[in-house]
Backbone as CSV, one residue per row, in Angstrom:
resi,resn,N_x,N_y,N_z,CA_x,CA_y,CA_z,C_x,C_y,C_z
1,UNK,116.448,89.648,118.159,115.400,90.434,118.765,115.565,91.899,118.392
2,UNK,114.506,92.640,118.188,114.383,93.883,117.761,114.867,94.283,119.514
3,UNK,115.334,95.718,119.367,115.231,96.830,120.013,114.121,97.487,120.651
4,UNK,113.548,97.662,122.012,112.314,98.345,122.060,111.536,99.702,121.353
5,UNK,112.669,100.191,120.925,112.224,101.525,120.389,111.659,101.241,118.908
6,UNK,112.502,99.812,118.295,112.085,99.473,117.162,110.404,98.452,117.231
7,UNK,110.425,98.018,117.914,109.346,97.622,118.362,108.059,98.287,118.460
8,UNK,108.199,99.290,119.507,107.465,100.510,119.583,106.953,101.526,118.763
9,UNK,107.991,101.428,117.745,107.821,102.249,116.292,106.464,100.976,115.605
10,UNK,107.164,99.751,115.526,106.662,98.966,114.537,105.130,98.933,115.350
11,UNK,104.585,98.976,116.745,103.303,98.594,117.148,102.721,100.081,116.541
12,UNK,103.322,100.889,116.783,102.413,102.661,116.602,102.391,102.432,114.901
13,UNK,103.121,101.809,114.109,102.640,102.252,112.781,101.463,100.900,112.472
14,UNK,101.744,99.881,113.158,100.275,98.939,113.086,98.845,99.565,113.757
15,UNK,98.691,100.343,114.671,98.101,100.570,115.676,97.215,101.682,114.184
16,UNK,98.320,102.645,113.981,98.286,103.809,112.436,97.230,102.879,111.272
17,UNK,97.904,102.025,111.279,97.304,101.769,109.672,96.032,101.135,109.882
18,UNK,95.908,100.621,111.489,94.864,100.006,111.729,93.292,101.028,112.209
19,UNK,93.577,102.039,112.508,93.087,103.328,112.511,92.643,103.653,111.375
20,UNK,92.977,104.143,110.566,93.002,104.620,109.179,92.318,103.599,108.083
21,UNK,92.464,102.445,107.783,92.438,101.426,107.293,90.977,100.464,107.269
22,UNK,91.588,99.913,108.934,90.920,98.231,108.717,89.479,99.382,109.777
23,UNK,89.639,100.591,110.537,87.749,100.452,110.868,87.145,101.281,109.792
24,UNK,87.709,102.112,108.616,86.809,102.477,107.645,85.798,101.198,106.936
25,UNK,87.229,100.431,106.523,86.939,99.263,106.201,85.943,98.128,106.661
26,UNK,85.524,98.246,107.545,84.778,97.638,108.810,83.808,98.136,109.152
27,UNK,83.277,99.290,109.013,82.860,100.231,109.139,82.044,100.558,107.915
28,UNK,82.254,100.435,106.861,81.867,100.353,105.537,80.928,99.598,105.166
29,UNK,81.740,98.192,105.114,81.131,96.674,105.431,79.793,96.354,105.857
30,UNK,79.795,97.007,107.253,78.870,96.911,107.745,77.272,98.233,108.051
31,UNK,77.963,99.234,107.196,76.452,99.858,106.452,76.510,99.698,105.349
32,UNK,77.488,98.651,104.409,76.433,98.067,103.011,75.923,97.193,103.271
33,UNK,76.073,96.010,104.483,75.509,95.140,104.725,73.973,95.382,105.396
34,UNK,73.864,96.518,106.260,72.769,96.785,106.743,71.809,97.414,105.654
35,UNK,72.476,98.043,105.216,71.644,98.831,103.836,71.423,97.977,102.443
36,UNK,71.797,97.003,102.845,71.813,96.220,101.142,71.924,96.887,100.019
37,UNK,73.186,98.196,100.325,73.609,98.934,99.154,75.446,98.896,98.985
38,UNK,76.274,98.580,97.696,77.255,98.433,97.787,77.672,99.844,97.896
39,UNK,76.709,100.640,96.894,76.841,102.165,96.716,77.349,102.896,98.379
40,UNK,76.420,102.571,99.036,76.205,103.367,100.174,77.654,103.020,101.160
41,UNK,78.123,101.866,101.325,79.486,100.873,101.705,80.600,101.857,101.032
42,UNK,80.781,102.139,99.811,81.398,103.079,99.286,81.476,104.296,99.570
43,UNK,80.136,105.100,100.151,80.150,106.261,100.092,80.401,106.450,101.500
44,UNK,79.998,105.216,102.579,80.223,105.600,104.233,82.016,105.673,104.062
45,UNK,82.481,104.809,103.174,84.045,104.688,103.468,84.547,105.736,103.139
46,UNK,84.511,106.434,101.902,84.879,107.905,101.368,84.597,108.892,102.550
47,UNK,83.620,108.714,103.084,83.294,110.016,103.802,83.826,110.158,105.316
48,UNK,84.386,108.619,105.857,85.069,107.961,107.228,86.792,108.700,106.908
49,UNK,87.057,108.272,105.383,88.299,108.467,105.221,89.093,109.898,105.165
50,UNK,87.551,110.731,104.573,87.696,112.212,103.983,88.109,112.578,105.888
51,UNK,86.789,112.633,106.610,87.089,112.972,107.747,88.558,113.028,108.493
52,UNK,88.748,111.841,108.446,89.828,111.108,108.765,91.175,111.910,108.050
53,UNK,91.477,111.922,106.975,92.014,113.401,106.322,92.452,114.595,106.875
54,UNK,91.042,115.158,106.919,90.871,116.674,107.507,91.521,116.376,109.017
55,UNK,91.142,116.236,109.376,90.614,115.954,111.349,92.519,115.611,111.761
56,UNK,93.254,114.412,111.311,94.319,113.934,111.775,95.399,114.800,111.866
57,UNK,95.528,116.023,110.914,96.871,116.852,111.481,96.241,117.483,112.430
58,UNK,95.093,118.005,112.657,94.377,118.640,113.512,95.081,118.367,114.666
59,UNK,94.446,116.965,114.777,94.261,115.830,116.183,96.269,115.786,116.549
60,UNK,96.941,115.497,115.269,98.230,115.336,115.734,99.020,116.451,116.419
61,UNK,98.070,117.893,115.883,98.802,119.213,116.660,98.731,119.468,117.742
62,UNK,97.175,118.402,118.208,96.890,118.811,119.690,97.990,117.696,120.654
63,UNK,98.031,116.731,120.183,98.427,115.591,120.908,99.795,116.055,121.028
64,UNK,100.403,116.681,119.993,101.692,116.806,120.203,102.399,118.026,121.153
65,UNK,101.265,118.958,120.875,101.422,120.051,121.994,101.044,119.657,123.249
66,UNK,100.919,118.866,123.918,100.627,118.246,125.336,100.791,118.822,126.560
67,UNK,101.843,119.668,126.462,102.129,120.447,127.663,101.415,121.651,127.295
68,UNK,100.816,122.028,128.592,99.659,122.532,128.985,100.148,124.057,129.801
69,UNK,100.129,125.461,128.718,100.759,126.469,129.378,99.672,126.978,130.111
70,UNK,99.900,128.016,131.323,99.371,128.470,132.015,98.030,129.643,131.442
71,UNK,97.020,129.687,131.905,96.280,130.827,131.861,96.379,132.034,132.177
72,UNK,97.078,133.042,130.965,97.263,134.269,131.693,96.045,135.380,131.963
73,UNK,95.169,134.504,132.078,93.401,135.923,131.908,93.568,135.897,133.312
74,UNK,94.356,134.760,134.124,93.664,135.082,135.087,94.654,135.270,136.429
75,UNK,95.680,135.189,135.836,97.378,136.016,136.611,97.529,137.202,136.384
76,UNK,97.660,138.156,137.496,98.356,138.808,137.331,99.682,139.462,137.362
């Protein structure tokens, strides 16, 4: 049996790739399927992924800063 921490690692990097991955992928799929364009399936995924890119250190700076310092505008 794994270790929980190893465990925990192994669900957050499935949870990761499944993020990143399988809903571009899915996501894609299903506006070439609506669009009856492979082109367009291609271009929703590029543009899910680009986002996805930009946006994630963003998102990881906020999440990781979590603790929440005080407002000084309004202490004196």
């Amino acid at each position: 049996m794994l270790p929980d921490v190893s465990r925990e690692r192994l669900i957050r990097l499935l949870s990761y790739v499944g993020s990143f991955l399988l809903f571009p992928l899915f996501a894609s799929l299903l506006v070439g399927l609506i669009g009856h364009s492979a082109i367009l399936g291609v271009k929703t995924f590029l543009l899910i992924e680009l986002g996805m890119a930009i946006l994630s250190p963003l998102l990881s700076t906020v999440i990781a800063s979590g603790v929440r310092k005080p407002d000084h505008r309004h202490g004196k």
